[in-house]
Structure formats: structure tokens, C-alpha cells
N, C-alpha and C positions, 0 to 999 in steps of 0.2 A: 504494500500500500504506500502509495508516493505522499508526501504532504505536500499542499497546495501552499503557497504565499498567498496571504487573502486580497492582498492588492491585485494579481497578475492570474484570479480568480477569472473562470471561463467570461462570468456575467457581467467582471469588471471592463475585460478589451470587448466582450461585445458591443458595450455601453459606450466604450471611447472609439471600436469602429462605425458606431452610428453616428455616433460625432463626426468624424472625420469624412462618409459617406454624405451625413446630411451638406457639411461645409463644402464638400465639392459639389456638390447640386444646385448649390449659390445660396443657400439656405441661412439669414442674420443668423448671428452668435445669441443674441434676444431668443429668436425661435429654438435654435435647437436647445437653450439651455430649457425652456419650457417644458418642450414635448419631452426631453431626455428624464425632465424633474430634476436637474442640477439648481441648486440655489442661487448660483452667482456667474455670471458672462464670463467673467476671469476664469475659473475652470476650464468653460470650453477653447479659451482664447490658449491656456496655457496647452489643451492637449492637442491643437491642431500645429500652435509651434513646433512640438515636440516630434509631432508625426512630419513635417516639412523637413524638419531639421536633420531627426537622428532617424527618421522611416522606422519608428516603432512606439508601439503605443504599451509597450512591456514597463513595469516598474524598473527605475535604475536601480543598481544595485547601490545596501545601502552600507556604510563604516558600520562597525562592531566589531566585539571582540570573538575571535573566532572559537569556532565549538572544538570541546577538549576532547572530546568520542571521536572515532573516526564511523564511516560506516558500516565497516566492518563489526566493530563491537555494539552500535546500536545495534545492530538485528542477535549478536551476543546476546544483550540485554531483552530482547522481547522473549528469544528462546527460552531463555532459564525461566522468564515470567509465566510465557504459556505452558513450559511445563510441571511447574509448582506456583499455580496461581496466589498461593498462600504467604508464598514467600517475601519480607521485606528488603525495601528497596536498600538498604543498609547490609545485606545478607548479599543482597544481588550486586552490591558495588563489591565487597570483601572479597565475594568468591570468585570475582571477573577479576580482580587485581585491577581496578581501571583507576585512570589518573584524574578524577572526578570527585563529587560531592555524591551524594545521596541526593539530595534534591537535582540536580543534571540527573539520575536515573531518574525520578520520577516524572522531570521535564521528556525526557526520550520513550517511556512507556506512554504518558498522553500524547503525544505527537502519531503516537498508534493506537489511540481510543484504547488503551489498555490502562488502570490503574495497579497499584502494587496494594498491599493490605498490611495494615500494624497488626502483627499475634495480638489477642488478648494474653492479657497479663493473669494468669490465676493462681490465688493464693491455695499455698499447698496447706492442707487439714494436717495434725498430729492428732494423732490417737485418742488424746484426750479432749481433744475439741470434734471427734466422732462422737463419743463416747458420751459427752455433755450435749450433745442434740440430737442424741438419741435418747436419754434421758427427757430432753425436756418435750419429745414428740410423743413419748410414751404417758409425760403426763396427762 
């Protein structure tokens, strides 16, 4: 399953090639921001420069700092999830040896609609703490 950048989203260029389509039809910047439901002329103004200029209506790409997973171990990371659903994401960073946080695993399992799960924590009973609710169920 690929993820999508929701900018460069199928519905987003189809959105900016109707722009671009309407604007070659001789169509005002007024009009198309209308029909398109863009709020402001400057929008459409900015994506038909963009499509003149650089022939695409793709988001640029943008600075950040880059991901410490390679792809390789994100699918790592979905394997062990899918097949010990149970397991946490702390468990899944330790046992990959990966050069990441726990939260980058949790970031890389939602990125594939998969979440990791916290064990519950259960407290262990001693004999005498049996023994005392069993008494008091007996009363």
C-alpha cells in the first residue's frame, strides 16, 4: 500500500487540471475560482503560473528533516506488527534494532492504517490475596 501526499492527492491535480483547462478556454480567474469553489483568485492565479512555468501542477517538494527508516525496515516494521498484532511498538523498535524512537514506529504503522497496542499491565495475585476473596465471596 503506497501513501499518498495529500497535497498531490488524485482530486487535488484534478482540481488544479480544471484550472488550468478552464484558463486555456479563456475562462476569468473570477470564474474558474467560483465554479472550482477556491476562495481567492490568487490560488488560481498562483497554479496556472506554476503550470506555464514549471509544466506541472505536482506539489514541490518540501525541506524537512529526512526519515531515519529506510524502506526496507518500514515494511520490517508492518511484518512483525501483522504478525503479532499485540505487540508494542517499543518491543517492535528493540527487536528490529532500528535507529528510531518508538513513536517513528508508531508514525510508520499508521502510515499503513495499522496501529501497535500497549499490553495491559496486570497485577499479579499472591496466594493470600486468592485466599482473602475467596473468603470474602464465600461470605
Amino acid at each position: 500500500m503506497a501513501v499518498v501526499n495529500k497535497g498531490n492527492s488524485v482530486e487535488s491535480i484534478t482540481q488544479r487540471g480544471r484550472i488550468v483547462g478552464e484558463w486555456k478556454l479563456g475562462v476569468p480567474t473570477r470564474d474558474i475560482a467560483i465554479s472550482i469553489g477556491v476562495l481567492s483568485t490568487r490560488t488560481v492565479q498562483r497554479w496556472i503560473l506554476r503550470w506555464r512555468e514549471e509544466g506541472t501542477l505536482a506539489n514541490r517538494r518540501r525541506i524537512g528533516r529526512p526519515r531515519v527508516t529506510t524502506p526496507q525496515q518500514d515494511q520490517q516494521i508492518l511484518a512483525v506488527s501483522t504478525a503479532n498484532p499485540m505487540k508494542a511498538s517499543v518491543a517492535i523498535t528493540k527487536k528490529l534494532h532500528l535507529p528510531c524512537t518508538a513513536q517513528a514506529t508508531r508514525r510508520r504503522l499508521r502510515e499503513h492504517s495499522t496501529s501497535c497496542h500497549v499490553p495491559a499491565v496486570k497485577e499479579q495475585l499472591e496466594q493470600w490475596h486468592r485466599d482473602t476473596r475467596l473468603g470474602f465471596a464465600l461470605q
